[in-house]
Each structure stands twice: as structure tokens, then as C-alpha cells.
C-alpha positions as CSV (number, residue, x, y, z in Angstrom):
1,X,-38.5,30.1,-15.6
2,X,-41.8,31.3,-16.7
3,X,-45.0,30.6,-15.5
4,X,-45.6,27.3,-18.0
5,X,-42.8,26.0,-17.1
6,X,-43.8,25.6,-13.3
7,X,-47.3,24.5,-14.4
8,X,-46.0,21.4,-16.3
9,X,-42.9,20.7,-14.2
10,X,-44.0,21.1,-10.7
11,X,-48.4,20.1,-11.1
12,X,-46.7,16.6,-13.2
13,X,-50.4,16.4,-15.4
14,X,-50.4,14.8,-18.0
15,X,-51.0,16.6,-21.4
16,X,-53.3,15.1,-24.0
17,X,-52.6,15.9,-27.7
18,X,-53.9,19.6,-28.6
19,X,-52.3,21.3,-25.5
20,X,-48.8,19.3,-25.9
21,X,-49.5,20.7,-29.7
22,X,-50.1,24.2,-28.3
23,X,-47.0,23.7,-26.0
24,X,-44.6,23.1,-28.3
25,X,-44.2,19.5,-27.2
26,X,-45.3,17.4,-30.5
27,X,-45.2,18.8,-34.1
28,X,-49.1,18.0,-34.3
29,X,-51.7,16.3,-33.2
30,X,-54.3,14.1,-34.5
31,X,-58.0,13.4,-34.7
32,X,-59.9,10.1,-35.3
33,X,-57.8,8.1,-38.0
34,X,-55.9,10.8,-39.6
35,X,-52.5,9.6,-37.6
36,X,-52.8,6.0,-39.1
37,X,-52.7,7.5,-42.9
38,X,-49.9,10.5,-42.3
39,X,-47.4,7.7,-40.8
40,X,-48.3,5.6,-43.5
41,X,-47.2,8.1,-45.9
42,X,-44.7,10.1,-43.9
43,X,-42.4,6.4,-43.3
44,X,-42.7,5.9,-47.2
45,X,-41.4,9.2,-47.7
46,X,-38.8,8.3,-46.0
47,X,-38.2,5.1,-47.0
48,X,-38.0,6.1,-50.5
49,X,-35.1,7.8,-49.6
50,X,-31.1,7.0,-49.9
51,X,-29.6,5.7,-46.7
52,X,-26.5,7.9,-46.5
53,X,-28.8,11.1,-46.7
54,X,-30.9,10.0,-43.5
55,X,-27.7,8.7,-41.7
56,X,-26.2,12.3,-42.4
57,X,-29.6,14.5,-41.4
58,X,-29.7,12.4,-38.2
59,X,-26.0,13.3,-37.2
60,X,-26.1,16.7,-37.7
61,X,-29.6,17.3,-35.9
62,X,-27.6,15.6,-33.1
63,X,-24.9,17.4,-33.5
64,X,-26.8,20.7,-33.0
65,X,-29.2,19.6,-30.6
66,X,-28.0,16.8,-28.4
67,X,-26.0,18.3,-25.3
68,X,-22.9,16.5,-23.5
69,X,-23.4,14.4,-20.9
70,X,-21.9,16.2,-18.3
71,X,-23.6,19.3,-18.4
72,X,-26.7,16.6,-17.3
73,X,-24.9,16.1,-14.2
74,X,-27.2,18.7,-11.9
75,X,-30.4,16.5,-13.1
76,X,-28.9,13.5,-12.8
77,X,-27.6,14.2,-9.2
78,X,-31.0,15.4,-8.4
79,X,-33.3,12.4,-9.8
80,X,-31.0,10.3,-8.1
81,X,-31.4,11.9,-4.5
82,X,-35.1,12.0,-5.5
83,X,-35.3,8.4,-5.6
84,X,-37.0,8.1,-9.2
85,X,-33.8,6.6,-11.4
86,X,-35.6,3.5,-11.7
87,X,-33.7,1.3,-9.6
């Protein structure tokens, strides 16, 4: 695990927008009002679009990204003894 990696995880700061940009965490970050226009435009792009084609991008970037549950079970097991699962 590299050196990052224990940063984020184990110092739990919070990361504004340019770092989390610089991370790898968010596709980009904004300044001022720019955010406001490029949804505006980015959910008419999409919106302008057919609904199968969306439907079928979405399942496959699942289908290639999204692991199965049960290789989760290690975190899982952990959060739960760490008393942070919410309940």
C-alpha cells in the first residue's frame, strides 16, 4: 500500500477539491460558478440522449467495475467490529 494510501486512510482528512482532483478521486474540480454551467450542460447532453443507450453504458460500466459482494466480506467484518456500520 503506498505511502498515499496511508495518508488518506489512516490521517481520515478531509480533501477539498484540487487535491481529491490531483488524487484521482473526482474527474475535476471547480472554481467560483463554473460547476453550475458544466452540469447544466453536461445533464442536457445527456438528456438529449436515447434511454436504451444510457441503460446499456450504465450496465456494462457496472459490469466491469462493480465487484461481488462477497469479496467485501473482510471490510464488512471489519467496520462492523469497528463499531461504525451505522447502527
Amino acid at each position: 500500500m503506498g505511502s498515499r494510501a496511508f495518508e488518506i486512510l489512516l490521517g481520515g482528512h478531509d480533501l477539498d477539491g484540487a487535491p481529491a482532483e490531483q488524487y484521482g478521486y473526482v474527474n475535476r474540480a471547480f472554481s467560483g460558478n463554473e460547476r453550475d454551467g458544466f452540469i447544466d450542460e453536461f445533464a442536457s447532453r445527456i438528456a438529449s440522449f436515447g434511454l436504451q443507450p444510457i441503460r446499456d453504458i450504465k450496465h456494462f460500466v457496472n459490469l466491469a467495475t462493480q465487484r461481488p459482494e462477497a469479496e467485501f466480506k473482510d471490510q464488512t467484518d471489519a467496520q462492523r467490529r469497528s463499531g461504525t456500520d451505522g447502527e
